[in-house]
N, C-alpha and C positions, 0 to 999 in steps of 0.2 A: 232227480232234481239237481242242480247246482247249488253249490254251495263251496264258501271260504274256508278252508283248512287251514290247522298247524299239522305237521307230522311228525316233526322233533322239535326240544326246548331249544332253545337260544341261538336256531339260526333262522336268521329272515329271511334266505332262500328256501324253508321250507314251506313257506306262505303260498298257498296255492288255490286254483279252483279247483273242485274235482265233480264228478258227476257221483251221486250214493243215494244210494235208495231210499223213497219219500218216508220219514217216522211213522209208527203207529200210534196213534194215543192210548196209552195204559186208562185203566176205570175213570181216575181221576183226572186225565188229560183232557187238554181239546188241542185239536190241528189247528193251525193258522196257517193261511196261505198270508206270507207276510209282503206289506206293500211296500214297507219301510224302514230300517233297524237305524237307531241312534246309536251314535260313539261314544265312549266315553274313554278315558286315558288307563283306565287296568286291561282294556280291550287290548292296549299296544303293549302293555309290560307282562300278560300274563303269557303269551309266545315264549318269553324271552328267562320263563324261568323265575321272573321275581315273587311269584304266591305260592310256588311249588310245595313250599313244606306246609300251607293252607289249605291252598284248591286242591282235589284230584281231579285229573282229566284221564278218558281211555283216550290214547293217541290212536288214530288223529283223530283233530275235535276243532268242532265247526267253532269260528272266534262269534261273538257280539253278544251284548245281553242284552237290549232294550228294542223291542218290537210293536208294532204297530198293522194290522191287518184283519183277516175278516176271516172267521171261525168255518172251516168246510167241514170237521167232523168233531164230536164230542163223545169221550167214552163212557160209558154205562155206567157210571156214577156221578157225572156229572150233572147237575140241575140249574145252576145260575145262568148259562149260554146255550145258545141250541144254532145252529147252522145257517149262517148269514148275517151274523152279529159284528161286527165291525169293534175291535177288543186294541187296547195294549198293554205292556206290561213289560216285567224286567222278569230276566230267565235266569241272572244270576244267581251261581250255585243254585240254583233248583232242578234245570232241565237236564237233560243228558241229550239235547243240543242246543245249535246258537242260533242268532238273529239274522246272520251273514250269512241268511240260503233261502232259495224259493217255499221253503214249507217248513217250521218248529213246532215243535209240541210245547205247552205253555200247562202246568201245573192251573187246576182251577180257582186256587187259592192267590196265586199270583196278577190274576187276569182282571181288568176291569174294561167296562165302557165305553169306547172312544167318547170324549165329549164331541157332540154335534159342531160343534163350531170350528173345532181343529179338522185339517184335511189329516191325513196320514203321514207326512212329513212333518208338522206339528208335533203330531200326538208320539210321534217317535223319536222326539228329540228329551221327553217329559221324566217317563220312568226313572231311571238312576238316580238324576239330579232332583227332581220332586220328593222319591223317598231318603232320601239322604240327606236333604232338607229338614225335611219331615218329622224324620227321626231324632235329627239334632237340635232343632231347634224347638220342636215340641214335647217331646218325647226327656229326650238327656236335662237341656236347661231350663222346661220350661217354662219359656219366656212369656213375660208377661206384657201387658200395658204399658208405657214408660219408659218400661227399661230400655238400656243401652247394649247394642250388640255392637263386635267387628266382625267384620267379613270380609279378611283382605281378598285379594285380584277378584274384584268385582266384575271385571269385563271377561270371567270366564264361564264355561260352563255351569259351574252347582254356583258362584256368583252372580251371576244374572237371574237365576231362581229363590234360592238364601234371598236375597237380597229384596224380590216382591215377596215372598214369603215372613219375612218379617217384620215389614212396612203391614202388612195384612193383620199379623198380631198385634199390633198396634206399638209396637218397637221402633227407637232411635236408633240408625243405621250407619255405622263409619264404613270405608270401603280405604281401598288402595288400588290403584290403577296408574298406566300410563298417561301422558299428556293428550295424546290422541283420544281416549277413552273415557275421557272426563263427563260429557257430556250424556254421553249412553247410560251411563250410571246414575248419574243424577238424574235424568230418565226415569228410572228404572225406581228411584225413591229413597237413593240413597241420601242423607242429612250430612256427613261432613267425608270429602272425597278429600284422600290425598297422595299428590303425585309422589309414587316412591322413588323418582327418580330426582327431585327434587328434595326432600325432607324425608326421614323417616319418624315411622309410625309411631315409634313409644316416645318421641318429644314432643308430641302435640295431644296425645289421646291421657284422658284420665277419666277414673272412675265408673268404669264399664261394669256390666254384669254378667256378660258372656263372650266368650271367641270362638267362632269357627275357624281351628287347624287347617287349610288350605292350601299352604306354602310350606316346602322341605326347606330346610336347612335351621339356622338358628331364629325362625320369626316365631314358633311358640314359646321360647322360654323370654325375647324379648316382649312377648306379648301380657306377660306378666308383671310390666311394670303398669300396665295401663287398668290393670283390674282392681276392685274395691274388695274388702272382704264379707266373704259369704256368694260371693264369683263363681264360674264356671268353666272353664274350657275344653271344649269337645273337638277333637282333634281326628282327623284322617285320613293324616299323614303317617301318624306312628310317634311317638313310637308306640308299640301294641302296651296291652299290658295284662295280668295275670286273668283278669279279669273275663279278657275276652277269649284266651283259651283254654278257660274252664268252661266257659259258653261253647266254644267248637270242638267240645268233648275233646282234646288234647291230652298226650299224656302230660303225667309230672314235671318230666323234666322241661318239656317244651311250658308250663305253668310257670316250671322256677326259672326258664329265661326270658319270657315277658315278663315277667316282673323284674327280673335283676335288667332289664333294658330301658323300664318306665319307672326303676326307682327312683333317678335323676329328679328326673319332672315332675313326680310325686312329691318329693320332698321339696321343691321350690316352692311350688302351689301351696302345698301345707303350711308355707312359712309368710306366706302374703295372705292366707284364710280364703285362696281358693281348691276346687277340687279338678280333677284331671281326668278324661275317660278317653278312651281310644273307640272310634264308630266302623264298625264293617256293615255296609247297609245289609239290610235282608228285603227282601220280594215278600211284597204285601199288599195284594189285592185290595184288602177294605183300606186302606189308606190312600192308596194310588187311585180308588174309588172318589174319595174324600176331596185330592188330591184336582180329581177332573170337574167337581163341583168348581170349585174355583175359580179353573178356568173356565168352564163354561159360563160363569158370571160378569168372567172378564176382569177379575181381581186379578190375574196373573198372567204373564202373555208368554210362548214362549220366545225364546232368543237364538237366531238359526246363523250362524255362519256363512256356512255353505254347504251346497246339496251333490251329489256325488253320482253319476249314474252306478247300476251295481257294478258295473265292467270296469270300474277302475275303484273297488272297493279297497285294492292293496294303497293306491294312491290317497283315498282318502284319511288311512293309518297315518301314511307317512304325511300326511299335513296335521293332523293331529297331532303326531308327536313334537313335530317342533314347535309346542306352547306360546302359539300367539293369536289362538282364536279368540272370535269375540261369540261367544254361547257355543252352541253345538254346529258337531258336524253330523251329520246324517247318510246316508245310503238312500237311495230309490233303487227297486228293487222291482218294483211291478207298477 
């Protein structure tokens, strides 16, 4: 089968196709002949070296996490899929391969349902940014009725999802967007948009009850004036914190450097009476399950950029990277 490679960290001449022989599914696997694989922006930095002392990869290692396809084979312990089942999911840290190849193996704990309604382009633009959603806004703060969330760059990937996703829970939605992008958002259900090119966010926002971390640089600790106390910010940016590398079984010292890197923002938050958590999504079938109800209802749509034949899957990185999509990018594949 074909499939996208890295074979060494930090050069992007080593991004390649290669021909490697189709996976086996382990007891717990199923095969996917995949139709589809969704982008997502760790897809373009994890090449490059930036999760290395997090992810392990055996090089070389197929790139993409989020798939979309139709189940040819199930290992002997599997029971919830059986052969012809039309499935997606995110392979992140689970598989030991990627999305960016004619065939993955997909953990069965991982995998759920296409919903009916999505074609495979759809349904593979969903995983990452549904569970990462998912996770933060139900899971880390959550959010209730009422309340008021931010979600800046709303016209992006996990902001175009966040963003129906918490109009869903029945949350007041601010966003931040370009002038171009105004519209799409507000679309989408956002309640108060504002151009950041125009004004910024902590002179107009107050008494919030949650923020999704979004944007690197200094928009979480300004996002801190805009919260009330007894607040949240769940952030996915970084900075990490002790927390979460005691979850990824790390040793001590890498414990006592998330936290000596998130003490900062720790103590901010503690000083306004909110709290701080750093999100590494995880692959979760009953969620991503949950997740497809939804859309199948039609409470949530997804939001597609642009589609990429898989012969210029190196191409559709390099549009990724330079951060001006509006939702996802995707791969077709089959």
């Amino acid at each position: 089968m074909r499939a996208l490679v890295f074979k060494h960290y930090g050069k992007p001449d080593q991004i390649a196709f290669v021909d490697t022989p189709r996976p086996v599914p382990k007891p717990n696997e199923i095969l996917v002949q995949v139709h589809a694989a969704g982008l997502n922006p760790i897809d373009t930095m994890i090449p490059k070296g930036t999760f290395k002392p997090i992810l392990s990869f055996q090089l070389p290692a197929t790139l993409g996490s989020d798939l979309a396809g139709v189940v040819v084979e199930v290992g002997s312990r599997v029971t919830r899929f059986k052969p012809g089942d039309a499935v997606f999911a995110s392979i992140f840290d689970v598989s030991g391969t990627g999305a960016l190849a004619e065939f993955a193996t997909v953990p069965e704990t991982a995998a759920a349902l296409k919903p009916a309604n999505l074609d495979f382009v759809q349904a593979a633009s969903i995983p990452m940014v549904g569970l990462t959603s998912w996770q933060a806004l139900k899971e880390r703060t959550q959010l209730q009725p009422g309340q008021k969330v931010f979600i800046p760059a709303g016209a992006g990937g996990i902001g175009t999802f966040a963003i129906q996703l918490a109009k869903y829970f029945g949350a007041k939605v601010a966003t931040t967007t370009s002038t171009g992008n105004v519209d799409m958002v507000r679309s989408l259900g956002a309640d108060e948009v504002i151009d950041y090119k125009k004004q910024p966010f902590e002179d107009v926002l107050r008494g919030y009850d949650a923020v999704l971390g979004t944007v690197r640089g200094d928009a979480i600790e300004k996002s801190l004036r805009i919260l009330k106390p007894g607040s949240a910010i769940v952030s996915l940016v970084g900075p990490p914190d002790a927390a979460f590398a005691r979850v990824r079984g790390m040793n001590v010292f890498m414990v006592f450097l998330f936290g000596l890197l998130s003490r900062k923002i720790f103590r901010r938050a503690k000083a306004t009476g909110a709290t701080y958590s750093f999100l590494f999504v995880h692959p979760d079938g009953g969620q991503l399950a949950e997740i497809g109800e939804l859309l199948g209802a039609g409470h949530i749509r997804p939001v597609i950029d642009k589609v990429f034949p898989f012969e210029q899957a190196k191409e559709a990185l390099a549009y990724l990277e330079k951060g001006r999509t509006k939702g996802k990018v995707v791969v077709q594949i089959s």
